[in-house]
N, C-alpha and C positions, 0 to 999 in steps of 0.2 A: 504494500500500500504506500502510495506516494502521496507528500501536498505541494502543490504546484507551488504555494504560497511561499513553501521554504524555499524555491531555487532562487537565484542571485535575480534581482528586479532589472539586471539590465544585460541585454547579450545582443549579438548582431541579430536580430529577429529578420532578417530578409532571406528569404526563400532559396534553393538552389535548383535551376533548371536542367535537368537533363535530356537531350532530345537526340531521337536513335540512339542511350547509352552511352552520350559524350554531355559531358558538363559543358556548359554554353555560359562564362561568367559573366557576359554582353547583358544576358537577359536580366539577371538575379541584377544587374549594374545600372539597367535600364526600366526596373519596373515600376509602372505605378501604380497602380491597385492589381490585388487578386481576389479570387473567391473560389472557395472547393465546397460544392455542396455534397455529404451524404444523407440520406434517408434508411429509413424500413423497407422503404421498395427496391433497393439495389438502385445500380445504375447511378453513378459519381462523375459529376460533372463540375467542369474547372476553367472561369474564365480570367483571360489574364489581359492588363492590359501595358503596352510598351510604348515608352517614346521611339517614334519613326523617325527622326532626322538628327544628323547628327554627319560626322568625318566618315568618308569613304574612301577606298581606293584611289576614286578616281575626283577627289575632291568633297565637297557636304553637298547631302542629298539624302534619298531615303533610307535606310536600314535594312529593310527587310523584304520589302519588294521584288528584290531579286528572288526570291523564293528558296534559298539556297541553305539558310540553317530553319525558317517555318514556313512547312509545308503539309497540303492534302495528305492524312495518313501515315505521317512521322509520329514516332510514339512520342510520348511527353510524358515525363516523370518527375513532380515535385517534392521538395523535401524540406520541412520547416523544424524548428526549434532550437535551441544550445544544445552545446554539447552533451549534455546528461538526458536530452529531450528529440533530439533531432530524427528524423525518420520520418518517411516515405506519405506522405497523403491525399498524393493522387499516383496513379497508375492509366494511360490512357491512350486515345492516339487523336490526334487534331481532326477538328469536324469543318470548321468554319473560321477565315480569317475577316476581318471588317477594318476595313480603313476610318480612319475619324480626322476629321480637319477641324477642331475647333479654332473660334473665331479669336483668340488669345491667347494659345497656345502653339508650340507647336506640332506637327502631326503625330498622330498616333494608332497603333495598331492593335487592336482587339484579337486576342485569341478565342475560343471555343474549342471544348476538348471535350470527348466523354470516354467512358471505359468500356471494357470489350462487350458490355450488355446492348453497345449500339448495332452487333448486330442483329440481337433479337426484337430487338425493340423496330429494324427495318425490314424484317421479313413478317409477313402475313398469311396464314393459314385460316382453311377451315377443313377439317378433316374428324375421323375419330378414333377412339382407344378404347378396343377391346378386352375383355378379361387383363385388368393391369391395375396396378397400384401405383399411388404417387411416385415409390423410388425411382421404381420402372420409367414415370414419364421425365425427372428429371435427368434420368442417365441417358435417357435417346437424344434427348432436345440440347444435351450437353453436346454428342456425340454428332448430330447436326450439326455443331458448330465448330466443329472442333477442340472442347475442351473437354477438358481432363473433371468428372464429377468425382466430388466429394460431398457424399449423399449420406446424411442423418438424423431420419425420420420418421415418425410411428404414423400409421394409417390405415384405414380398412382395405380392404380389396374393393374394384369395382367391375361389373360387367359393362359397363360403357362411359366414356367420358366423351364431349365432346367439346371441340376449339372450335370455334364459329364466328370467322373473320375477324381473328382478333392477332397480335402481334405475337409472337412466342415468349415474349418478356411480359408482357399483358396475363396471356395465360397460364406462365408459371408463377405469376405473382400471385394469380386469383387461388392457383393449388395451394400454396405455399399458406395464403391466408384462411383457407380451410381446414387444414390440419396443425393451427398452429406453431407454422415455421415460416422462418426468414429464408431471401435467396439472394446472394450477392457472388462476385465475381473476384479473386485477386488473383493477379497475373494472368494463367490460363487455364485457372481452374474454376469454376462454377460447383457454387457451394449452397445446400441446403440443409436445416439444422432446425431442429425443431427449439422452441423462442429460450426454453427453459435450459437447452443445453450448449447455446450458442456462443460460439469464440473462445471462450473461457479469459478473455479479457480483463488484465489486473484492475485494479480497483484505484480511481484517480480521487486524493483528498482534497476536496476546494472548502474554504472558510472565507463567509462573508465578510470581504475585508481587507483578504487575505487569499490572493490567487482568485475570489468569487467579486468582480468586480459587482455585480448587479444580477437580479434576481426576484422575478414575478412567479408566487407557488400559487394554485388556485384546488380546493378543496372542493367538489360540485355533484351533489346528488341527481341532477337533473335528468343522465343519462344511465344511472345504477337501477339494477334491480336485484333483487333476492332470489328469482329462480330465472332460466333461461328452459324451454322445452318446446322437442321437436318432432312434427310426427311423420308420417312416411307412410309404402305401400308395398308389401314383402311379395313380390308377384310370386317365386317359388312355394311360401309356404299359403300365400295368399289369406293373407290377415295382418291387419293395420299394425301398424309401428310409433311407439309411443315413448318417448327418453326424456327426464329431465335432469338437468346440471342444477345442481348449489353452489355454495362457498367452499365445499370439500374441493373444489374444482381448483382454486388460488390458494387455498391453504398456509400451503410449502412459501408460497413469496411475501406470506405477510413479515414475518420477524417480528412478531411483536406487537404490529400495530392492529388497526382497529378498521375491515374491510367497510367498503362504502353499503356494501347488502345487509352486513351490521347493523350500522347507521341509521339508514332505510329503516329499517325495519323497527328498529326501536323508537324513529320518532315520528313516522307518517304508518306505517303499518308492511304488512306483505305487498312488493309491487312485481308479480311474475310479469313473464313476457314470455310468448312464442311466435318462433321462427315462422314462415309461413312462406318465404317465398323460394327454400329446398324441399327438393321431395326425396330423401334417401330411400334407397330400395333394401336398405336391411340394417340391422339392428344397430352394428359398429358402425356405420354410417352415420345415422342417426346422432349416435353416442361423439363420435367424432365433431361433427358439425354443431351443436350442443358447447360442449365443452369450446369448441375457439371464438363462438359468439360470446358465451360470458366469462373467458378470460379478457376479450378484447374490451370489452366493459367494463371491469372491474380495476384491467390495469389504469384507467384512465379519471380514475376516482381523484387522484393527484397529478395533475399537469403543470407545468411549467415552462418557463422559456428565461434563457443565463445568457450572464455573458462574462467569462473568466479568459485571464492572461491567457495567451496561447500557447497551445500544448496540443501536439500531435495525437497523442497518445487518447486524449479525449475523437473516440470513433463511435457510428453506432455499434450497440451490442456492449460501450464501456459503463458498469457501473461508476457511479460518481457518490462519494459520501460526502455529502453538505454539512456544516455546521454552523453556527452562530446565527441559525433561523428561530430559534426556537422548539421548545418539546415538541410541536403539532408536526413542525414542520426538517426537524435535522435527521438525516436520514439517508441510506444508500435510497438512489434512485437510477432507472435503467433508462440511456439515452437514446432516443428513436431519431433522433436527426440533429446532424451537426452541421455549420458550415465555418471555416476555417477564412478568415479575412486576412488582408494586407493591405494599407498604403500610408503614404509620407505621413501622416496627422498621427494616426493609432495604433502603427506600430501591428504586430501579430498580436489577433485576439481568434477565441474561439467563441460562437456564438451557436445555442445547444438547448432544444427543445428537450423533457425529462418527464417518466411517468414513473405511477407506480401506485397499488394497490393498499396498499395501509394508510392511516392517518397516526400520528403517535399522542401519547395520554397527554392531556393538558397537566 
């Protein structure tokens, strides 16, 4: 466990660009803002932006327009922090270059870059999947693409799925958020993991104050219930299907604290809810689809949105242990979206959306 807080308040915080595998010092020399966004949905995207004029070869002019160190489908590889932080946080290959001429400054060159999800994200299917199960579907679509799967996750069997014009990134998003797992990509492996076993990712300590520059926590029954239940039509044995999830379901993630279905319950009364717009055709199904409805509720009892010195290390999937918020609120919470910033004014921050299913004792 580390707190950001304790590292030295001042280090070279500017980025290091690598493009095709060669450090390019021009860039990290020339940059003026960046941004690296991750989510819960995979697919990591990183715009950067560079001054364009400056000494050339052949006298001053543009930079980069030559096309010769940024170009269509050159990988790009960023890498921020001090020395005791520093490390890799984007992985990607250039999508889109854009010119900028603003009126008092002078020109400038916008990068666009995403990671290798772009090319699921540009291929389009409708097709279907018979007798298969989720692993099944993420190791072919991996294997479509040429990556390497690393597949770790629980799920029923199904007699038929189907993709119906939608993107392969689309559609293993939609799997992934069915059976309660994430899907994301590093290097050339495509990786899916079910929520509760994901990365194994050290635990970053930020203190308001102290590494946690700022910090909005938001406590909200609005979207909680007590039961989540789903029913279906068992055509084999032919006779309804009927499943319902409790709190047993989050259990294991409270630590401690006090579930929002708790809550609920103790001061407005029982608020079930059923699923209504899956039909499972058998029991695990059911059971399955059940349970990642009312995780996905439950986790979100506690949301938030930070913004702490920047640190690599803060990715989705990293636990964050907050302090100096108070009993309600100090607490490990699991980060669903990060995006990692730079330019002249603020220095490297990281800027990080945070859920989590307990509330703690006043």
């Amino acid at each position: 466990m580390s707190d950001v807080g304790a590292s030295s308040a001042f280090f070279p915080s500017r980025p290091a660009f690598l493009v095709d595998g060669e450090e390019v010092a021009g860039l990290s020399e020339g940059l003026l803002s960046l941004s690296i966004t991750e989510s819960t949905d995979g697919l990591f995207c990183c715009e950067a932006c560079f001054g364009n004029w400056g000494a050339t070869a052949d006298g001053v002019g543009f930079l980069y327009f030559d096309r010769d160190v940024l170009e269509f489908g050159k990988s790009l590889i960023v890498e921020m922090g001090d020395a005791d932080t520093r490390a890799p946080v984007f992985e990607g290959r250039i999508m889109a270059l854009q010119g900028r001429f603003p009126r008092q400054r002078p020109p400038e060159l916008q990068v666009l870059a995403e990671d290798r999800f772009q090319d699921l994200r540009m291929t389009r299917r409708t097709r279907t999947f018979e007798e298969i199960n989720d692993r099944d579907v993420f190791e072919r679509i991996a294997g479509e693409h040429g990556l390497r799967a690393e597949i770790d996750v629980d799920g029923p069997d199904y007699r038929i799925l189907a993709q119906l014009n939608q993107s392969d990134l689309a559609f293993l998003r939609e799997r992934a958020q069915a059976i309660d797992a994430e899907v994301w990509v590093e290097g050339d492996g495509l990786f899916a993991q079910a929520r509760g076993r994901r990365r194994a990712a050290a635990e970053v300590t930020l203190t308001y104050g102290r590494g946690l520059r700022e910090i909005e926590v938001t406590a909200d029954l609005a979207n909680q219930r007590t039961a989540v239940s789903v029913s279906g039509w068992d055509v084999s044995a032919k006779e309804g299907i009927s499943e319902t999830v409790v709190e047993d379901a989050i259990s294991g993630e409270l630590k401690g604290g006090t579930s929002g279905a708790a809550v609920l319950s103790a001061v407005l009364g029982e608020r079930p809810e059923r699923i209504v717009h899956s039909v499972p055709l058998t029991g695990s199904e059911a059971v399955a689809v059940a349970e990642a409805n009312y995780r996905a509720l439950a986790r979100r009892f506690l949301s938030g949105e930070g913004v702490a010195e920047g640190d690599a290390r803060i990715k989705v999937a990293t636990h964050v242990v907050l302090g100096g918020l108070g009993p309600l609120f100090d607490g490990s919470y699991y980060v669903t979206r990060v995006c990692h910033t730079f330019d002249g004014s603020n220095g490297f921050l990281s800027r990080m959306s945070i859920e989590r299913s307990g509330i703690g004792e006043s």
